[in-house]
KETORTI-359921 format. One record per residue (C-alpha): residue in one letter; x, y, z. Coordinates in steps of 0.05 Angstrom, whole numbers, padded with zeros to 5 digits, always signed. Layout:
aXYZ/...
This chain:
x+00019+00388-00108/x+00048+00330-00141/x+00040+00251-00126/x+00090+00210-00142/x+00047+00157-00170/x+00035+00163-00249/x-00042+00186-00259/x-00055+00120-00296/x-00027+00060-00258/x-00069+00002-00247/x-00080-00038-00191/x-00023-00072-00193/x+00023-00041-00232/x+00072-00016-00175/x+00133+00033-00182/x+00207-00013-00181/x+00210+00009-00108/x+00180-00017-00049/x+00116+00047-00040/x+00095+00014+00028/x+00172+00026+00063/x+00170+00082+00114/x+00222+00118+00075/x+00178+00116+00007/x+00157+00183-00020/x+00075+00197-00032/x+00083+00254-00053/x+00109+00321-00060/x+00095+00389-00008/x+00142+00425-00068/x+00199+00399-00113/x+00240+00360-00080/x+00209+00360-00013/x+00176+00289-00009/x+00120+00264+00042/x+00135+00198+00064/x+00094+00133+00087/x+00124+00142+00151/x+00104+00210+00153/x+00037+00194+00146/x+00036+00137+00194/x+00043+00180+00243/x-00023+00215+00235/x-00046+00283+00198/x-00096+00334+00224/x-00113+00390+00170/x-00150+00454+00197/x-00189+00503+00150/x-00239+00559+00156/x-00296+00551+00122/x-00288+00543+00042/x-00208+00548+00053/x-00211+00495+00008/x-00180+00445+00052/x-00220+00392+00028/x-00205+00396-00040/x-00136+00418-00024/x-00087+00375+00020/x-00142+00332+00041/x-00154+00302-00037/x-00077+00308-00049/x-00069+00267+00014/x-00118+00209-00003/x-00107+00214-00070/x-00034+00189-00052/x-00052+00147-00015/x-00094+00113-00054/x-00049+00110-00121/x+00006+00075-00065/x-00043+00018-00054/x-00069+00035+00019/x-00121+00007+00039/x-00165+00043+00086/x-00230+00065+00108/x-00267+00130+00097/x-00319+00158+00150/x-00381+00205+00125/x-00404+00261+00152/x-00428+00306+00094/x-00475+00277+00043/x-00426+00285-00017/x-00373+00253+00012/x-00393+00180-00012/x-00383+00210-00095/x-00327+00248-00068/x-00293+00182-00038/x-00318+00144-00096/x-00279+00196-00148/x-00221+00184-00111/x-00229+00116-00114/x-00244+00112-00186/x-00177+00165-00206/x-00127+00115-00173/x-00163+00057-00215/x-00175+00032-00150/x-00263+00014-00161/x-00241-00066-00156/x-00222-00047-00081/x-00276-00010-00068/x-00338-00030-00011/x-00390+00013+00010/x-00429-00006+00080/x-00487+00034+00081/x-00566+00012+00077/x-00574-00003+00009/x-00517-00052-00008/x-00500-00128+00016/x-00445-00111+00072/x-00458-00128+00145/x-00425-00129+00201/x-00418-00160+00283/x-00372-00122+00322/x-00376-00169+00373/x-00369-00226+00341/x-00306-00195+00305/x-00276-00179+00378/x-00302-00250+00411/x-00258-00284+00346/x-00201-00243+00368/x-00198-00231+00436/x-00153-00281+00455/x-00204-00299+00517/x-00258-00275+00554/x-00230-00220+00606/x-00199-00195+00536/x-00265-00192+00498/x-00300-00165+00558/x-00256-00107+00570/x-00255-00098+00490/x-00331-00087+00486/x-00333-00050+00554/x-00285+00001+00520/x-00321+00008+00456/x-00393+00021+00500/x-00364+00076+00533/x-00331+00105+00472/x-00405+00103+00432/x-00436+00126+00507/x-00393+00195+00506/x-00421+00215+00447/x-00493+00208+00475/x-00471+00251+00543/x-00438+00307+00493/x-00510+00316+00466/x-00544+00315+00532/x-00506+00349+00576/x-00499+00407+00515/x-00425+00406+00522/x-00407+00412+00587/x-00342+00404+00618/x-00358+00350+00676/x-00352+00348+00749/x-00346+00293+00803/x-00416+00278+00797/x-00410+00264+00714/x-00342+00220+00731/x-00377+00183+00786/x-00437+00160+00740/x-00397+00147+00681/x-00346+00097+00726/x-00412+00066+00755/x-00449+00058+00685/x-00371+00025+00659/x-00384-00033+00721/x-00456-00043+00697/x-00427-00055+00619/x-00370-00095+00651/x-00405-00146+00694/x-00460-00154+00649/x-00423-00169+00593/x-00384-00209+00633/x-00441-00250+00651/x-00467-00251+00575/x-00397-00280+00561/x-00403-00334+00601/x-00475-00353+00587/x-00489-00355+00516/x-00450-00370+00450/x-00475-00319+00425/x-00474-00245+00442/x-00516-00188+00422/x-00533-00108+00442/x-00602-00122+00446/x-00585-00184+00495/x-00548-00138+00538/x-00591-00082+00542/x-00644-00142+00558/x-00599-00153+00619/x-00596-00098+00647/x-00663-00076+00647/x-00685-00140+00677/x-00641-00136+00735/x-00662-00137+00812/x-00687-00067+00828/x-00683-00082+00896/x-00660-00125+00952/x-00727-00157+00957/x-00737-00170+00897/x-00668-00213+00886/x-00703-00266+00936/x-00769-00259+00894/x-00788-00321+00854/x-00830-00284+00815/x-00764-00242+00791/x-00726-00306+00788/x-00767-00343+00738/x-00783-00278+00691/x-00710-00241+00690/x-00670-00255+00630/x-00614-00221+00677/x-00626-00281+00734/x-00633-00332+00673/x-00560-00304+00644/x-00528-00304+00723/x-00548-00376+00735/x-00522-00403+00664/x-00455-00373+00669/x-00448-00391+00747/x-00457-00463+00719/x-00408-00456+00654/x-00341-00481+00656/x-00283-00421+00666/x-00222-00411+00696/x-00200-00387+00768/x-00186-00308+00732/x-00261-00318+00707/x-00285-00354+00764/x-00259-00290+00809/x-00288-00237+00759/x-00357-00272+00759/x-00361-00275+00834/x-00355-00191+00820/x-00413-00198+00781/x-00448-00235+00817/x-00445-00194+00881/x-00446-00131+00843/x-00524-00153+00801/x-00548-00193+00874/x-00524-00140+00926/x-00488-00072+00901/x-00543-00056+00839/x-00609-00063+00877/x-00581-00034+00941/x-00569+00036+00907/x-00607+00086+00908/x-00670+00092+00854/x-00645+00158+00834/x-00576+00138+00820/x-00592+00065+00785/x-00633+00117+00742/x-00582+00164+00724/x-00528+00100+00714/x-00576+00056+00676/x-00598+00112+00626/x-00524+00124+00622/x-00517+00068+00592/x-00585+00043+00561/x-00582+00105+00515/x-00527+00070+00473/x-00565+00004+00470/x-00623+00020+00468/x-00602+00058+00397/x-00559+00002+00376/x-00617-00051+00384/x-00654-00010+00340/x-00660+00004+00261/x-00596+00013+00218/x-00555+00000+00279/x-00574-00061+00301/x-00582-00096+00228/x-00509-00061+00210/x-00482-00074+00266/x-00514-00140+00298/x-00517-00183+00237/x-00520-00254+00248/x-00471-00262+00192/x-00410-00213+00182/x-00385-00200+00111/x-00336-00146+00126/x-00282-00143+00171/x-00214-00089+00192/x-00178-00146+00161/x-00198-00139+00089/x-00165-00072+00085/x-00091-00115+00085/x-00114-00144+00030/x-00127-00068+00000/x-00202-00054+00012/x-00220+00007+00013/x-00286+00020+00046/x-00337+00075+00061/x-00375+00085+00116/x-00435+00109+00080/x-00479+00142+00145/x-00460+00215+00142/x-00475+00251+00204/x-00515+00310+00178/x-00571+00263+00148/x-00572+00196+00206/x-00549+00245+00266/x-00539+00208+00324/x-00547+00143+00289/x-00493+00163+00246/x-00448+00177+00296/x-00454+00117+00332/x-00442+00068+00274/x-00379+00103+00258/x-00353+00114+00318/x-00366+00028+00325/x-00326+00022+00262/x-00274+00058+00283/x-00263+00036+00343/x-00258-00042+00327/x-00210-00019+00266/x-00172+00014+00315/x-00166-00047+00352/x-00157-00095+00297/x-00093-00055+00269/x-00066-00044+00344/x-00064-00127+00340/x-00040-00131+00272/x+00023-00161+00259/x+00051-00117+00201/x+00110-00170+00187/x+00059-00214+00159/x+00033-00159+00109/x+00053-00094+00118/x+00008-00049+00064/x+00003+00007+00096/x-00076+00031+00119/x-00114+00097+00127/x-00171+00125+00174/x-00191+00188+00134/x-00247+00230+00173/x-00265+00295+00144/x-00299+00344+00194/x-00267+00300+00248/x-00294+00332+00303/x-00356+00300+00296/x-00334+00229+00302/x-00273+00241+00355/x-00274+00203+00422/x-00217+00195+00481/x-00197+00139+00452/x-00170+00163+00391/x-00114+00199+00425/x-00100+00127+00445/x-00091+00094+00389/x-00046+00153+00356/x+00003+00141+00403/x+00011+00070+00362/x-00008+00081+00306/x+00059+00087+00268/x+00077+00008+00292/x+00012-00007+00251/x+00030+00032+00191/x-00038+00059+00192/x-00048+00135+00168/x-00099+00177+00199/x-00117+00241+00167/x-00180+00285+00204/x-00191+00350+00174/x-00228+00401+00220/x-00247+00481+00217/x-00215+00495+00284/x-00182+00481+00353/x-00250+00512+00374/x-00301+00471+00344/x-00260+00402+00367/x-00261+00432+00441/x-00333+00449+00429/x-00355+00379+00402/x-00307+00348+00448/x-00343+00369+00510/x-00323+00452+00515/x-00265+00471+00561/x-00253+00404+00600/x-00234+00380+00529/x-00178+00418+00515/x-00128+00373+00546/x-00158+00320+00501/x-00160+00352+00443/x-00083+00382+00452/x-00062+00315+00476/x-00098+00281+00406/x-00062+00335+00363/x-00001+00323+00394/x+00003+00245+00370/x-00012+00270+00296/x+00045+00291+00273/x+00032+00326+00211/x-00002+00394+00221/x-00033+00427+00153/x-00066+00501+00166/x-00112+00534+00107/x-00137+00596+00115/x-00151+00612+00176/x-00191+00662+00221/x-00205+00622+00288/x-00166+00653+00339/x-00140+00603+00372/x-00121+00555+00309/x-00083+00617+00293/x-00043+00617+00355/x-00036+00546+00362/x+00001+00546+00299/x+00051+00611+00324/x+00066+00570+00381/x+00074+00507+00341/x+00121+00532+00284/x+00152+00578+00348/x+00194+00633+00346/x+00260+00653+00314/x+00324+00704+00331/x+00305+00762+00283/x+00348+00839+00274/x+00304+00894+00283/x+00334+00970+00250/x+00321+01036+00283/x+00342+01100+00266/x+00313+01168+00283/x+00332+01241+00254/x+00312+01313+00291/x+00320+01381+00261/x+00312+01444+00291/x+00246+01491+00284/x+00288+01549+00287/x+00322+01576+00224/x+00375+01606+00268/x+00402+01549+00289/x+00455+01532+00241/x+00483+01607+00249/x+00488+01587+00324/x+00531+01527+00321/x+00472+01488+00329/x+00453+01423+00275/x+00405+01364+00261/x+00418+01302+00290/x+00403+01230+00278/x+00417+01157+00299/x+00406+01087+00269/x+00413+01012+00299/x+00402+00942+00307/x+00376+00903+00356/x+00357+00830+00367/x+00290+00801+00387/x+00246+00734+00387/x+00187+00742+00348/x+00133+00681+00320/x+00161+00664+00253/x+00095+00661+00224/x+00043+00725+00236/x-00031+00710+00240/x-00036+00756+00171/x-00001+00694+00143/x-00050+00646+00161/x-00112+00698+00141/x-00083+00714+00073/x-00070+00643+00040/x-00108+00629-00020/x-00173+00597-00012/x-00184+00559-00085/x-00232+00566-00134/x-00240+00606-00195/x-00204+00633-00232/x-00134+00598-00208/x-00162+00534-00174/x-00100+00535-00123/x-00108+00537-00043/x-00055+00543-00005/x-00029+00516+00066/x+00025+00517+00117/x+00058+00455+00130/x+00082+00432+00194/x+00119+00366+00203/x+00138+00345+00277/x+00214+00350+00281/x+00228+00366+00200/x+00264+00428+00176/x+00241+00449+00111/x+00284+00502+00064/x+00317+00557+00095/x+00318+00510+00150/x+00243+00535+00165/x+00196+00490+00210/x+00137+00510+00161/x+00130+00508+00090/x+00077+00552+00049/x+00054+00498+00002/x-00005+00507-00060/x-00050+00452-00071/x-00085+00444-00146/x-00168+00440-00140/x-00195+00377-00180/x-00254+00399-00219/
């Protein structure tokens, strides 16, 4: 594998062309067959059994080029090597002056909300913003619960009701206070009215930070839209909330209250809740690269939730981003991905060309997304998410149905099949009685999968003594040589 970018450029030493146009090469799948920007802009999933060597294979080819290009980007955790293996990256494209790790131990901090409140053009935009982002983080908490289950009408009913609660009491949090936090809204809610009675209560009244919120924002100035949405609110905290049923305000509160309560906590809440933001999506225009220094294995749930919150507000930031202002192209680089994916990642793929920014997940198998992703009922999700990255790299593989997702995606092609057949006679008499052997040969035509799983199970898996893994290559809508759909590429191991 070969990037296009000489091993010891600088900074800002940049080839004579322009790298960040769509048409620019990164690098090459085999001589003469270039990756392009615009290639990569339209997302890249990589799939590879266990030590298939994908990681150090097409995923460190991939950021490597990226990086040498200029990208700037952010990398997610979920091993605990991958900060020095991000940081070796970083430091091969001469790139360490870039480089910004949020994690614990180091100065960067950062308010998702009040990065969304400063962009939202108003309030109905910043509501529905956070709302969104809640119930991205809140899906990963109901995949751990519920142990992976598919759903029912039950699951969908709570999950719509526990989307109104994060709604109308942001909405109200909006309205009343300058400014916002998780803890202040997880406050809310478990201060509201319980019960009819207790709305008229003065007790309740005087004591409820959720009554105290109501009455400031039913006093603040806002427009007719707001005025209208508020009323919502204020029915929906005064009349629907404490006229349901105990049981369901349970299940819907805990719904929700699982994800703040863990983000008014600990690492969360002083990463993520910081009075004073000194990182935002933004700086990666400017060519930051940044890692996301909670890998999953060591903070768990904790983990998950602060990069899924990353995530989702660079998500958002790019899908504003007006790329004719600067157009360096960005990456999202996840390795096991299927820890950190959520619905709305399929949404954002579906833009995420018109905001040049390059996703690359890397993954075992089809079957561990649709396992993490919430087991059967996720398969639509997970097909419909691998059907917006358009890149498809397969390493050795031995999960069934990784194996026949790639026959079906590569397809099948027209190919001539010989026969032939000979008999001869048992009896040694024959001959003198006019009888002879006989024999026949053919051709005939037939549609067979152009790749055989033996293909997939046979590809070279790195390490010692060659320090070579090898991959198929798919590329939606690209023939390769031969006018193949596929190409068997080999990827040198860094040591």
């Amino acid at each position: 594998m070969k990037s296009l970018f000489h091993l010891g450029a600088k900074k800002r030493r940049q080839p004579a062309y322009d790298p960040w146009d769509l048409s620019a090469p990164l690098l090459e799948w085999a001589d003469d067959v270039p990756w392009r920007v615009g290639s990569a802009a339209m997302g890249t999933m990589i799939f590879g059994s266990t030590g298939s060597g994908k990681s150090t294979g097409s995923l460190a080819a991939i950021c490597n080029a990226q990086l040498r290009a200029g990208f700037g980007g952010l990398f997610l955790t979920t091993k605990l090597e991958d900060r020095d293996t991000y940081i070796k990256y970083v430091r091969d494209a001469g790139r360490m002056d870039d480089l910004l790790i949020f994690s614990p131990d180091n100065w960067l901090r950062y308010n998702f909300i009040a990065e969304e409140r400063a962009q939202s053009k108003d309030g109905i935009a910043l509501v529905e913003n956070l709302t969104a982002l809640l119930m991205a983080v809140t899906e990963l908490g109901e995949r751990s619960g519920s142990g992976g289950s598919s759903g029912g009408d039950s699951e969908r009913f709570f999950r719509l009701e526990a989307t109104r609660l994060a709604r109308n009491g942001l909405l109200a949090l909006v309205l009343s206070r300058d400014v916002i936090t998780i803890p202040d809204l997880h406050k809310l809610i478990t201060s509201a009215a319980v019960s009819l009675e207790q709305v008229t209560s003065e007790s309740w009244q005087q004591g409820s930070f959720c009554f105290a919120c109501l009455r400031a924002a039913d006093d603040a100035p806002k427009s007719e839209s707001m005025r209208a949405d508020f009323d919502l609110a204020l029915t929906y905290f005064l009349n629907e909330w404490p006229a349901l049923s105990a049981r369901t305000r349970s299940v819907v509160q805990s719904t929700l209250t699982s994800s703040t309560d863990l983000l008014s906590r600990g690492a969360a809440r002083d990463m993520l809740s910081s009075p004073t933001s000194n990182i935002s999506p933004t700086d990666c225009y400017e060519g930051a690269i940044i890692i996301a220094d909670f890998p999953v294995l060591l903070y768990h749930d904790i983990g998950q939730l602060i990069q899924v919150i990353l995530k989702f507000a660079w998500q958002r930031a790019h899908a504003r981003r007006d790329i004719s202002v600067n157009h360096r192209p960005t990456f999202i680089v996840a390795d096991e991905a299927q820890m950190l994916l959520v619905d709305a990642d399929q949404q954002f793929q579906a833009i995420s060309r018109s905001t040049r920014t390059a996703v690359v997940y890397a993954t075992q198998s089809i079957s561990g997304m649709i396992d993490a992703m919430g087991g059967t009922g996720a398969e639509p999700k997970v097909h419909a998410l691998l059907g917006n990255l358009q890149t498809r790299i397969c390493h050795q593989q031995s999960d069934i149905r990784t194996v026949q997702y790639m026959q079906e995606l590569i397809g099948h092609s027209r190919q001539l099949m010989m026969t032939g057949n000979q008999s001869h006679e048992a009896d040694w008499l024959a001959p003198l009685m006019g009888q002879t052997s006989g024999g026949s040969a053919g051709f005939s035509e037939t549609f067979e999968h152009e790749i055989h799983a033996a293909d997939l199970h046979s590809l070279a898996k790195g390490g010692p003594p060659h320090w070579m893994t090898e991959a198929l290559v798919y590329e939606g809508g690209r023939r390769f040589l031969g006018g193949k759909r596929w190409l068997r590429a080999g990827f040198p191991q860094r040591r």
